[in-house]
Structures are given as structure tokens and as C-alpha cells.
C-alpha positions as CSV (number, residue, x, y, z in Angstrom):
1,X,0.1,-16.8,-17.2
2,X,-1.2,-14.3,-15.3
3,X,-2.0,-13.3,-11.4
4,X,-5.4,-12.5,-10.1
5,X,-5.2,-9.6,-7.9
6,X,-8.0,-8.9,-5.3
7,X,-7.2,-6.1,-3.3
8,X,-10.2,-5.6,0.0
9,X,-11.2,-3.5,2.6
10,X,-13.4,-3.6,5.1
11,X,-16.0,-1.5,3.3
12,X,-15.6,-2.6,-0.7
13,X,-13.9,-4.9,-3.3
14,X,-11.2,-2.0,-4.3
15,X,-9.7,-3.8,-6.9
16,X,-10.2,-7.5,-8.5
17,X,-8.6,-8.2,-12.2
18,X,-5.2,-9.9,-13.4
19,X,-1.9,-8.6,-13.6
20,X,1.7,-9.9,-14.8
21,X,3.6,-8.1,-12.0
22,X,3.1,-6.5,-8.8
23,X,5.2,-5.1,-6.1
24,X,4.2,-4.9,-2.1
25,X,5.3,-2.9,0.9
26,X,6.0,-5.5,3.1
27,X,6.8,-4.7,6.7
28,X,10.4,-6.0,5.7
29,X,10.6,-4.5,2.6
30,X,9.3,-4.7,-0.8
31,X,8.2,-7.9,-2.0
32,X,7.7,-8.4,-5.8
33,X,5.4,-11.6,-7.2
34,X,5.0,-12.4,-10.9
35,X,3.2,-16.1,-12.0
36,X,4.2,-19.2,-10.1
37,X,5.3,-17.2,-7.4
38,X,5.8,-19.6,-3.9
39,X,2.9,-20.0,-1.9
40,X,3.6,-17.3,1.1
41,X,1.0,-15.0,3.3
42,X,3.0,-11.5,4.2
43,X,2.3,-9.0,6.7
44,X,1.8,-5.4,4.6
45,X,3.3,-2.2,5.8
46,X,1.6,1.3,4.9
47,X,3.2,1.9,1.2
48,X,2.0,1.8,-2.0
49,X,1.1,-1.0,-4.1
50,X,2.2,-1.4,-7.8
51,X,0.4,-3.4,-10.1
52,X,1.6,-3.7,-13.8
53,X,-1.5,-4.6,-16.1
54,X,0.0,-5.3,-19.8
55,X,2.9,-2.5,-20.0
56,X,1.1,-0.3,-17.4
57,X,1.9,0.6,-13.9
58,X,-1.3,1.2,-11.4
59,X,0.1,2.5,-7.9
60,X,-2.6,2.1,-5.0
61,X,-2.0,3.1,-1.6
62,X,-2.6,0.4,1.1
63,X,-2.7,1.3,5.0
64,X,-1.5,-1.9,6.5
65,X,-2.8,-5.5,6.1
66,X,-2.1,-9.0,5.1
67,X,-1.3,-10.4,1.7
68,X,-1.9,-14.1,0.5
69,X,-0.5,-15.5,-2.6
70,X,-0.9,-18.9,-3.9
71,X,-1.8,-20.4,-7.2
72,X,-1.2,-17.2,-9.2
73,X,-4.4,-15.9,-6.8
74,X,-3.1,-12.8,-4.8
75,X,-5.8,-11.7,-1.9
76,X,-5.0,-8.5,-0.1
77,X,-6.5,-7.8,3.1
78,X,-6.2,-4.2,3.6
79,X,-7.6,-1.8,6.2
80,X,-8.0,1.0,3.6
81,X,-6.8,1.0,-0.3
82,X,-6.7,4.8,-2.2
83,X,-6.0,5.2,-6.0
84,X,-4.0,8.2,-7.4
85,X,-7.4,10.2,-8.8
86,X,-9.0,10.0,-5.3
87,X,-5.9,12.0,-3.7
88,X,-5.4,16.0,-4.1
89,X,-1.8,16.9,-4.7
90,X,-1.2,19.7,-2.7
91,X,-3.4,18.6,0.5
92,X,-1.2,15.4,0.2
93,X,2.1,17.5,0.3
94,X,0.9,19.5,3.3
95,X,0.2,16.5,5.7
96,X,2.8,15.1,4.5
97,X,4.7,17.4,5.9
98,X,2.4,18.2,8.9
99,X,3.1,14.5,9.8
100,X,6.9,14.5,9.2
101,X,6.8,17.8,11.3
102,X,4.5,16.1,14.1
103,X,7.3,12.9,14.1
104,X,10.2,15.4,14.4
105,X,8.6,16.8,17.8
106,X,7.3,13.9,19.4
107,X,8.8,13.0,22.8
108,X,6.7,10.3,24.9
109,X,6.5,6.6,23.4
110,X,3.1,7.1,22.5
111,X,3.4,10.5,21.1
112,X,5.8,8.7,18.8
113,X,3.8,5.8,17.7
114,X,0.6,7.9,16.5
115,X,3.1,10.3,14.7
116,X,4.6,7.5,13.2
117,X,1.1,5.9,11.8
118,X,0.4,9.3,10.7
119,X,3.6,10.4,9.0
120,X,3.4,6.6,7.2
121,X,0.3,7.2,6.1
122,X,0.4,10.7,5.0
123,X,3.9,9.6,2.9
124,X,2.3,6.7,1.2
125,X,-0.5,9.1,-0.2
126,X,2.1,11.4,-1.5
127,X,4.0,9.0,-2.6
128,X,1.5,8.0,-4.3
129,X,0.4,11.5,-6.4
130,X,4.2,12.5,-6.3
């Protein structure tokens, strides 16, 4: 038995087809579900998303949400979803670093809480091409 996975955003249906496995960044942690999995809904932290279809791995990066499973039906509410071919390499690597070198130099509470989103955001998309 499989999972149904549908993974939205505001703007599209990004992803909605069955899988045996996937894997979520949770705000506590990764959270794995495969068939039969308990009924639970789950806050998601920025991270990427794996998905195993058959023998292959799909990595999507997700920028925060909620995640429902129940029934072997998983629904993820995301505010944005990108897949590997959308994201250039070497753009990724330099705000990736941009961001972890705007975190480093942050001082005031809120200087640290946008450089945080950032950095979170620029790591899960190269992360995600790395």
C-alpha cells in the first residue's frame, strides 16, 4: 500500500501522486511516514522534503507549513515548494552563504529573526542542489 502525497502552495498544486516513503522537516526534527502511518498533523520547518517513488528519491524544498497525514493521504500546506531543476547551483551557494554571513553579524532581536528566515531558507535550497 501506498501514500498519496499532495504537496500545495498558495499559488499551485506542486506535487500530487503516491509514494512508499517520505521524510519531513519538522520543526522538531525529521519525521519519516510510510503506509499506515498514525493519524498526526505536524508543524513543517524550512527543509527539504524527500519523497521515495518506487526505488527513487525526489527532494523538494518546502518554506514552512503544515503537514496532515491520515489514511495513507498525506496533505502538505506549504507557503512555497521548489524542485532541484528550478534551483541554479552556484546562485544557491552564494546566498547561501550571503545569509550565513548576514546571521553571523546580526545584533538586535529582529535583525536576528529575518537573518535566520533567510539563512533557513537559502540552506534548504542548497541543500537541496548540493
Amino acid at each position: 500500500m501506498n501514500l498519496q502525497v499532495c504537496i500545495m502552495t498558495p499559488d499551485e498544486i506542486f506535487w500530487n501522486e503516491q509514494a512508499e516513503e517520505i521524510v519531513l522537516p519538522t520543526n522538531t526534527g525529521q519525521m519519516g511516514v510510510l503506509a499506515n502511518h498514525a493519524p498526526i498533523i505536524t508543524a513543517l520547518d524550512i527543509g527539504v522534503m524527500s519523497i521515495r517513488t518506487n526505488k527513487d528519491w525526489t527532494s523538494v524544498a518546502l518554506m514552512g507549513g503544515f503537514a496532515l497525514v491520515k489514511q495513507n493521504q498525506v496533505t502538505v500546506l506549504v507557503n512555497s515548494a521548489e524542485s532541484k531543476d528550478k534551483i541554479d547551483q552556484s546562485s544557491a551557494e552564494t546566498a547561501f552563504l550571503e545569509a550565513q554571513e548576514q546571521l553571523e553579524k546580526a545584533t538586535s532581536p529582529k535583525e536576528k529573526v529575518e537573518a535566520n528566515f533567510t539563512f533557513k531558507r537559502a540552506r534548504a535550497r542548497y541543500q537541496l542542489v548540493s
